[in-house]
N, C-alpha and C positions, 0 to 999 in steps of 0.2 A: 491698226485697223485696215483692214481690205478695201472696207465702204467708208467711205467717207464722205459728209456732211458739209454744202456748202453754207460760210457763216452770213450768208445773206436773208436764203428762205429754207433751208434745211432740207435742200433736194439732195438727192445720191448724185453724184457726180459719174457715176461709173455707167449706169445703165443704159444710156442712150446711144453710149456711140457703141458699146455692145449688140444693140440692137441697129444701128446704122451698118454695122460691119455685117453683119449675119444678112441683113436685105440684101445690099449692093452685091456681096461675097457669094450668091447663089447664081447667076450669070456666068460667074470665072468656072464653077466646081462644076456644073451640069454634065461637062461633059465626062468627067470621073464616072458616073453615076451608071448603075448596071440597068439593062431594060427593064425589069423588073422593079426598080423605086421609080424607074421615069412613067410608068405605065399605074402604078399601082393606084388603088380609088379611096376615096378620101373615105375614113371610117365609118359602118355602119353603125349607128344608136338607138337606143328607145327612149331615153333619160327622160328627154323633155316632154314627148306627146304620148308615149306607149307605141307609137307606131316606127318600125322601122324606116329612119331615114337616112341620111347622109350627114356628115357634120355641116357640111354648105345648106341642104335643107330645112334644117333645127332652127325653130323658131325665138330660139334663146344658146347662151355662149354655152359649147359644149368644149370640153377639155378631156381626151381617149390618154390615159396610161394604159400604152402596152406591156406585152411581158415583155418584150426587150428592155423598155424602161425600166420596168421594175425590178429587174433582173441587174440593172446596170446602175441603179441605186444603191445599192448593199444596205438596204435597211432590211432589220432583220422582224420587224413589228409592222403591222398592216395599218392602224394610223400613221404613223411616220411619211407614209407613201402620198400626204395630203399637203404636206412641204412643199411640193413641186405643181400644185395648183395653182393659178392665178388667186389672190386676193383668198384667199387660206393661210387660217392659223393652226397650228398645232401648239400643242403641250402636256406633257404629264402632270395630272392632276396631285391632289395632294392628300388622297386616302385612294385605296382600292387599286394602284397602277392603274388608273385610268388614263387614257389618251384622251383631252379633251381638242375635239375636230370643229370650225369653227368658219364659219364663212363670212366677211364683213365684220367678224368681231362680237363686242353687244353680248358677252355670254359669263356664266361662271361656269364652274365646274362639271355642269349637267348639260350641256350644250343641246338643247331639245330642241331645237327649231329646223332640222335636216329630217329627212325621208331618207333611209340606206334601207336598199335592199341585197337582197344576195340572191342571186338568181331566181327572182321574183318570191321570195318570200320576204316579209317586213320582219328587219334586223332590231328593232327597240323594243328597250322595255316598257311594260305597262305603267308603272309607278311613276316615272319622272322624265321618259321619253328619250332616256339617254342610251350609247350603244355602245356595248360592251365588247372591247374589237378582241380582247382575249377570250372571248367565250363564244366567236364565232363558227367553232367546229372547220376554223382554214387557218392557213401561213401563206404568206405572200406567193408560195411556193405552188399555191392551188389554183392563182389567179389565173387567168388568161388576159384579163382586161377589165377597168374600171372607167366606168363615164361618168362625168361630173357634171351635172347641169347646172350652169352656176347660177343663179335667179330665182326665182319662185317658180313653182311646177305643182303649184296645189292644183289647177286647172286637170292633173294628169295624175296625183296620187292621193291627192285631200291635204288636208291643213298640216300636219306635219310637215311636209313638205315646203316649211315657210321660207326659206331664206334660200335653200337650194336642194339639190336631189343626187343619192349616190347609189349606182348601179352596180353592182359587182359580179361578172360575169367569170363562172371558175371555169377549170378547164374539164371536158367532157370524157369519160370513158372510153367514146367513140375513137379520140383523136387521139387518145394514147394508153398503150399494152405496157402487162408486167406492171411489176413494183419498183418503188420508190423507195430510198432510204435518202434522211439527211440528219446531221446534226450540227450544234453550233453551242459557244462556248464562249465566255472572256467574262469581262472586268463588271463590277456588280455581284457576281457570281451569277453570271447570265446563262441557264441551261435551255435548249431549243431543240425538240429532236419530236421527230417525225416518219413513219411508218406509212404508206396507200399502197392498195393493189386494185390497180383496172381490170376488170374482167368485159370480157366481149363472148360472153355465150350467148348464139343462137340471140333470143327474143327480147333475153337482159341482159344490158349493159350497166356496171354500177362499178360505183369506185367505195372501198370502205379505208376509213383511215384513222389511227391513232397518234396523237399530237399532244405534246407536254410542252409548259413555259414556267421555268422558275428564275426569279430575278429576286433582288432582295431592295430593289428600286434607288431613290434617292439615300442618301448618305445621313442615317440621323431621321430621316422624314416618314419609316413607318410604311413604306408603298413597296412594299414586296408582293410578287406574285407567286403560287404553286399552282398550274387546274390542269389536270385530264383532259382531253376533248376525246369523244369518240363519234363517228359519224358514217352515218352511210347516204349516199346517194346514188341514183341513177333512173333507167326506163326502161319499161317492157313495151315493146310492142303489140300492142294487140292485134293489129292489123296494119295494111298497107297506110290507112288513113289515120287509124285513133292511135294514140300515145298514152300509156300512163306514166306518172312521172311522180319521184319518192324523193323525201330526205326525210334522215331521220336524226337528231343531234343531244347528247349529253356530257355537258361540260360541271364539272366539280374540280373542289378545292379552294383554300381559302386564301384569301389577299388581308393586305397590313389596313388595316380600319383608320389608318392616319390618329389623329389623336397626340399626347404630350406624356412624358412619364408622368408626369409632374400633376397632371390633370384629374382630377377626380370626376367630371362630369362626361369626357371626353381621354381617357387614357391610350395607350399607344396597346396593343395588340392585333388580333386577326379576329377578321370574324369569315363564316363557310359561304361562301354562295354556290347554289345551283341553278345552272339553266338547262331547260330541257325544252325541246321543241320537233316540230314534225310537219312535215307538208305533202300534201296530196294531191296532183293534177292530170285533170284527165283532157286531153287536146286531142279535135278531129278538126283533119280538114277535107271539108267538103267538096274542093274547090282552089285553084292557084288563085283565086279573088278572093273567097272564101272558107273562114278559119276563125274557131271558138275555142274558148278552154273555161272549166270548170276546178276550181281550186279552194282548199280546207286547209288553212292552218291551224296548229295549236300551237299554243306557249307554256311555258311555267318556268315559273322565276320563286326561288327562296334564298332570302338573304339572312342570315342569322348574326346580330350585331347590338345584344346588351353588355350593359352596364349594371351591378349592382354595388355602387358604394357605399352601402351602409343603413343605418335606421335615420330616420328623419331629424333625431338628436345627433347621430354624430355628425352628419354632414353639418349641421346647423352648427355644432360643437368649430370646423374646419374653419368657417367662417367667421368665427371668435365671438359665437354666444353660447357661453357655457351653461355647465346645471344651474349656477344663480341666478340667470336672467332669462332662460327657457319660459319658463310660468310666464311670465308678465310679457316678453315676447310674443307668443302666441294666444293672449289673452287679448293684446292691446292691433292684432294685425287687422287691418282695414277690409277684410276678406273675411268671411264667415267660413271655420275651419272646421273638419269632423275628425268628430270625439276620436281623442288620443292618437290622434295624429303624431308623435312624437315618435310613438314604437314604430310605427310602420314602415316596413323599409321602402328605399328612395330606389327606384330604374331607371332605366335609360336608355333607349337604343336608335343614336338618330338615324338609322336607315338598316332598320328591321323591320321584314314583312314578308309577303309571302302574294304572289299574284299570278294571275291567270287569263289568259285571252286566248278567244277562239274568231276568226278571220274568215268567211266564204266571197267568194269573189268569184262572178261569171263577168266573160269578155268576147265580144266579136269583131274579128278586123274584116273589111269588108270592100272591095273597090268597085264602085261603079261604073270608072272607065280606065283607060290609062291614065288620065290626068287628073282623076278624084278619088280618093280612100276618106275612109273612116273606123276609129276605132270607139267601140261605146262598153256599156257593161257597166255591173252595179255591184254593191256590195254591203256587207254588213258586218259590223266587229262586237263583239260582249266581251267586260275587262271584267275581271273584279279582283280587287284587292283588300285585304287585310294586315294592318299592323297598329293593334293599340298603342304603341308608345310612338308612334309618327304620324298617326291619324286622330283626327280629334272624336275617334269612337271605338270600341273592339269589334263593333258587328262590320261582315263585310262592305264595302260602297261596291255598286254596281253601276254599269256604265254603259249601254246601248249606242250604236252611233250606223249608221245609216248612208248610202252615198249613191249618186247616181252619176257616171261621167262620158262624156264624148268628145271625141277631137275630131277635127276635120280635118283634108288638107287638098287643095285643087292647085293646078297648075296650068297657067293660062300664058303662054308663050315663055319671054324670060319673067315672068313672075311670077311667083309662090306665096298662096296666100294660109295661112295654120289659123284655124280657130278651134279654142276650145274651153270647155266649161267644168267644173264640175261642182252639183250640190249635194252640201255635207250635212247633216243635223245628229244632236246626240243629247245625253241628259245633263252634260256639262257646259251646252250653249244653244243657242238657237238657231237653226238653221239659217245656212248663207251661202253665197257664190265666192264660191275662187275662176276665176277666166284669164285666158290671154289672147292678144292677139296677135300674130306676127305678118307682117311684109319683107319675103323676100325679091331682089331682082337681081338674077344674075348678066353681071359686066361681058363675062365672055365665059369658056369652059373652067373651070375650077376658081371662079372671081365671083363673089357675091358680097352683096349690098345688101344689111339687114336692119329692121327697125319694129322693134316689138316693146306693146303696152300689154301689163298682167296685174293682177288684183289677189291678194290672197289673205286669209285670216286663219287663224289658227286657236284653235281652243284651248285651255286651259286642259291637263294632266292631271288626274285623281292625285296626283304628289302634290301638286300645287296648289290645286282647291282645297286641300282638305287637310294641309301635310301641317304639323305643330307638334316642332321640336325641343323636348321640354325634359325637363326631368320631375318624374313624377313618382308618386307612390306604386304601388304595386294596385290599390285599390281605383288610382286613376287619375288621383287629385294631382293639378301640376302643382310642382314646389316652385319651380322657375322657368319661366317660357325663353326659348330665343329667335324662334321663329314661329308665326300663327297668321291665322289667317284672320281678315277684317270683318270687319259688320256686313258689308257688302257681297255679295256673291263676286268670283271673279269672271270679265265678261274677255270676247277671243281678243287676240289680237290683231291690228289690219295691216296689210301692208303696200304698197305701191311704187311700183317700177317702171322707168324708160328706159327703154336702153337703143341705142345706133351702133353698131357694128360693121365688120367685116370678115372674111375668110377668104384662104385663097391660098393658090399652091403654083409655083414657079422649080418646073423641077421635082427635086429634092428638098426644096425648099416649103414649108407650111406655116402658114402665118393667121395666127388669129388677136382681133384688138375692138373693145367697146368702149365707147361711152356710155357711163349709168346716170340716173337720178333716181334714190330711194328712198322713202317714206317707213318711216317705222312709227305706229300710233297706239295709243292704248296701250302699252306696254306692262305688260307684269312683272314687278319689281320688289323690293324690299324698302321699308321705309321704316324710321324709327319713332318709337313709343315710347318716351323717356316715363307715363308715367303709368305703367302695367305696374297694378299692383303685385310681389313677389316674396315671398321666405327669405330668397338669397339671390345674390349676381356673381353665382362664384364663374356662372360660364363669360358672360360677358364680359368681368373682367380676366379671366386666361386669355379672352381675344382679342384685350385691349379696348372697350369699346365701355361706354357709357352702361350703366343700369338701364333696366326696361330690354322692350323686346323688338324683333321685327314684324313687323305686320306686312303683309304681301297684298298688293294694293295694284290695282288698273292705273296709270298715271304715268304723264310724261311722252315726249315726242322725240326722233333721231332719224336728221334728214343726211341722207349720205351722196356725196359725187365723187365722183372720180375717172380714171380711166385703168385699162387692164385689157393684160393682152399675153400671147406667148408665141415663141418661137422653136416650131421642129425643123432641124435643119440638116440631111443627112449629107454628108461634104462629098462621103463613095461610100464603098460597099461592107466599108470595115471605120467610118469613123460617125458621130452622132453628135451632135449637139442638140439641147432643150433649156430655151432661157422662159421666164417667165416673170412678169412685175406687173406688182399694182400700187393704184395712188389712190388714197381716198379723204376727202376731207370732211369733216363731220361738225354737226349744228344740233345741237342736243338740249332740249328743255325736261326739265325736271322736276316731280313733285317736292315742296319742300319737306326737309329731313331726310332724301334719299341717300341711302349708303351707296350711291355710283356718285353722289358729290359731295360726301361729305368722308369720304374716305379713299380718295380716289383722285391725285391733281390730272392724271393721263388720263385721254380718251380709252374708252372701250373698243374703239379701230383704230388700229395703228396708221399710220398716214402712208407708210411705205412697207412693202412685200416685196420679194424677190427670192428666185432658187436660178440657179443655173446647174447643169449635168453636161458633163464631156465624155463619151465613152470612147473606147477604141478598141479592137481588135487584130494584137500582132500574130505573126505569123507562130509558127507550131503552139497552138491554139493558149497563148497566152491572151488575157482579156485586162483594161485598167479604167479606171473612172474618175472621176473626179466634181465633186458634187459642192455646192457654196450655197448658203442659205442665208437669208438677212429677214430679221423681223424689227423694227422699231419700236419704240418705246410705246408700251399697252398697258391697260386695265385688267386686269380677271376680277370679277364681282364676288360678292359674298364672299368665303374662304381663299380666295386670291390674293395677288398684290397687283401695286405698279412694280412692274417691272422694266428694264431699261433694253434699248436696242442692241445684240449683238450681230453678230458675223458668225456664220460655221463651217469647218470646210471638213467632209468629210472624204476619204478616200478608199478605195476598193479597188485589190489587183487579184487575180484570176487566174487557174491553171486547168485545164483539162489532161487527164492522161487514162491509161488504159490500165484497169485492175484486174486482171481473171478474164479478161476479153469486153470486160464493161469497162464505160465512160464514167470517171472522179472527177468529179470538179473542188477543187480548194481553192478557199476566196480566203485574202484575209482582209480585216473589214476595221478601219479607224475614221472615231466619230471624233468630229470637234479637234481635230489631227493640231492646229495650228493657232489656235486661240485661246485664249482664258477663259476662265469656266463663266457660266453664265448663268441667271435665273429661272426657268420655265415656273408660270403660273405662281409661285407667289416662291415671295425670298428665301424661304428656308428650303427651297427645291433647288441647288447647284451643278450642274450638267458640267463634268469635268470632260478631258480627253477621256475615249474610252474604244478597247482594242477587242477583236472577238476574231473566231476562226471560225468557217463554216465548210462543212465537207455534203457534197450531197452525189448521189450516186442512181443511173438506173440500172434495171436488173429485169432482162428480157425474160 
């Protein structure tokens, strides 16, 4: 083991003086450093407030992956890139190739408690909130830069935004001509391959691009990917002032449904999804103080994923009541059954539907002097979704939801004060405030002192309100439930943070670290029903788990502290270092019968995080990296496990050379290079060594 555990209190022994070295060590290298990093200004964001600020400004811990980073990462998947976050989990999920992204922990499979955008369009689905990073219409390769706000930022984008906020800024047409070709290839049968052409005519600028990912995922575990993306983006000018501004995205193809061979309720095949989506903005500015934009998105999501095992006698037959005991079986059940239930055949499809969402949002940034801005503006979203076999109805739910927000921000010598609110209401809760407040004081030029209180809640998802997963007749009737929802309406949830921080920059050297206190309440969870009346437990027991069902229930509390922090540290003009580590200790009250404690000995937040990344750049343009990752021993809820802490070390070496008078880049790229294979997200997901080639090329 690389990391290693001291047997006293279970700290990493490695991290501190890592971080001891990287402080003092920037003093000695400064002067390496070319005028250009000693000069350069600490990253602009909008993550936290919507208002463009400075990462010293940001009224909450902001974390900038550039494309150098990302580039010197050699992941070849756009969740992955969330490893190298402060107090971020990743994992591949256990149907769908999902990446499930995860801040503070606390999550299963459907990780909904983040805000991701992509260059200001909202990246989630409507059903369950979760974000599907293969079906983003981009490759790491489109990025330009990602901001992390790591804290709550509902004050700035509403209640999804509950735990933390993701920015995804691509690169523009403007800043780069000609086509793009890449492709990539290795172990899994991982295929990645990708086509863009920038175009800069005259008034339209747009980049169109076609992108393919096929993986056949974990080993035995059913999570393969195939999807198309197609996508166009970019902007006409209309004029010196107004801007129109387009995307347009369709992604198809179908991923492994996870599931067992063996399973009759839940078997192993594919099922299709489609995402399709569109956005339209139109920006003037009136003014260097003054500037508005007007924005329409649309969505659409279909997910196609039944089940038809049989008529309601033979399933019943599987679970060992034959034709002699049928009769009096269905005669004697506690449940009033209709007539001839027997024939009927039994469906199934826990995550079949089909949804829709339309987004308008107007915004004004606005300064009233040098030293005060504000950014305000409203908005409104309509969802609606359909799927009888996951919702407890065939007609569609519709969903209204409403928002008003503003940030502030003044600046009153060395101090910097952010305030900002924003009120949400919708038909799946009652209107309430998300706010934060922040205090900055800056020590000297690039040294700040921050201490910010935030408030946020978050509504319940038509998947969550409504979602009951069951297998049922064709006519509607559940035979056997395994998830449902309560007597009770589900109500948001609330959250509450401190945080004390600092930023600051010596050199070459970039140094970010907070202290938190977090409140998680009212929590929406799964708890169990041992005594739901049923037909049969044939799902329950495939997953090992008592008869009855889950019911999803408001309940329970998860107080977190800790500390987190990271280190950019550029040594000169060809070498890079990026450490990053969190600690967090967790105090968790529970409803009883909850499946987080009764299936579950490990907390939901791993007590320890860290990524560290070394790049460098030798001469005739060879490039090499070297990348380490530590996750601790965690929980994944619902379809999850415990899983145990490893080590990862991933490595990427680089060559640039000239084809036909163009630039080839050949990376070859090993994951997990040095260690034994390891768990992500529950135990039958084994993350071996794994090797891949990637060539990418431009073309003037």
């Amino acid at each position: 083991m690389i990391w290693q555990k001291c047997p006293q209190d279970g700290r990493p022994q490695t991290l501190f003086p890592l971080f001891v070295v990287g402080l003092f060590a920037a003093p000695l290298a400064a002067d390496e450093l070319t005028e250009e990093d000693l000069m350069q200004e600490m990253p602009m964001v909008m993550a936290a407030t919507r208002l463009p600020q400075s990462v010293t400004d940001s009224p909450g811990s902001i974390t900038v992956l550039d494309r150098e980073l990302i580039a010197a990462s050699g992941f070849l998947e756009i969740g992955d890139l969330f490893r190298l976050v402060p107090g971020f989990q990743v994992a591949r999920s256990w149907r769908d190739h999902h990446t499930v992204t995860t801040y503070h922990g606390q999550t299963d499979g459907l990780s909904r408690r983040m805000q991701v955008l992509v260059d200001g369009r909202t990246a989630f689905t409507s059903q369950f909130g979760l974000t599907d990073w293969d079906r983003l219409g981009i490759t790491v390769h489109d990025i330009e830069r990602i901001e992390v706000m790591r804290g709550p930022a509902g004050s700035a984008y509403g209640s999804n935004a509950f735990v933390a906020a993701i920015n995804i800024v691509t690169r523009k047409p403007l800043t780069y001509g000609g086509s793009e070709l890449f492709v990539a290839a290795g172990d899994s049968d991982t295929q990645l391959a990708g086509l863009r052409y920038h175009s800069n005519g005259g008034k339209l600028s747009s980049t169109a691009s076609a992108t393919y990912l096929g993986s056949d995922g974990f080993e035995g575990g059913n999570s393969g990917v195939n999807v198309l993306n197609l996508r166009w983006q970019g902007q006409y000018q209309l004029s010196g002032e107004r801007t129109l501004g387009f995307h347009v995205l369709h992604a198809d193809g179908p991923s492994g449904r996870g599931g067992s061979p063996s399973s009759l309720f839940d078997p192993a095949g594919d099922k299709e999804i489609k995402e399709q989506n569109a956005l339209l903005r139109f920006t003037e500015v009136l003014s260097p103080n003054n500037q508005w934009h007007l924005q329409l998105g649309l969505d659409r999501t279909v997910r196609g994923d039944q089940v038809r095992p049989g008529t309601v006698a033979e399933v019943l037959a599987v679970a060992g009541i034959g034709a002699d005991q049928l009769d009096d079986y269905l005669a004697n059940f506690p449940v009033a059954l209709p007539d001839g239930i027997a024939n009927q055949q039994a469906v199934a499809g826990p995550y079949n539907y089909r949804a829709t969402r339309a987004d308008l949002e107007a915004q004004q940034t606005y300064s009233f002097t040098p030293d005060s801005r504000l950014v305000w503006g409203a908005g409104w979203r309509k969802t609606r979704v359909r799927g009888a076999l996951v919702l407890n109805s065939s007609d569609y739910f519709e969903s209204d939801n409403s928002r008003l927000f503003a940030n502030w921000e003044y600046r009153d010598g060395p101090w910097l004060y952010n305030l900002g609110g924003l009120y949400e209401e919708g038909d799946l809760a009652t209107g309430d405030l998300s706010s934060r407040l922040g205090v900055n004081y800056q020590l000297a030029p690039n040294h700040t002192l921050r201490a910010s209180f935030a408030r946020g809640w978050r509504q319940p998802f038509v998947g969550e309100a409504y979602h009951e997963l069951a297998l049922k007749t064709e006519q509607g009737f559940p035979l056997e439930r395994f998830i449902e929802v309560g007597e009770e309406p589900l109500t948001p949830e609330k959250i509450t943070t401190w945080e004390l921080g600092y930023v600051g920059r010596w050199g070459g050297l970039r140094a970010e670290v907070k202290l938190f206190d977090e409140t998680l309440e009212n929590e929406i969870q799964e708890v169990f029903d041992p005594t739901a009346p049923e037909l049969l437990s044939l799902f329950a027991h495939e997953n090992g788990q008592p008869p009855g069902a889950l019911i999803r229930i408001n309940g329970g509390r998860t107080h977190l502290q800790g500390i987190e922090g990271n280190i950019d540290y550029r040594f000169n003009e060809h070498t890079r270092l990026w450490l990053s580590y969190g600690y967090t200790s967790v105090d968790q009250q529970l409803p009883p019968l909850a499946i987080r404690g009764l299936q579950h000995s490990n907390s939901g937040t791993p007590r320890h995080t860290a990524s560290a990344l070394l790049s460098h750049r030798f001469e005739n343009n060879w490039q090499a990296s070297l990348g380490y990752y530590y996750l601790d021993d965690t929980a994944w809820y619902l379809f999850g496990s415990d899983t145990a802490s490893y080590d990862r070390i991933d490595l990427r070496l680089a060559k640039t050379i000239d084809l036909w008078s163009q630039p080839l880049k050949i990376e070859l790229i090993g994951q997990n290079v040095a260690g034994a294979a390891y768990n992500e997200f529950n135990v039958q997901n084994r993350f071996d060594s794994m090797l891949f080639m990637r060539f990418s090329m431009t073309l003037d």
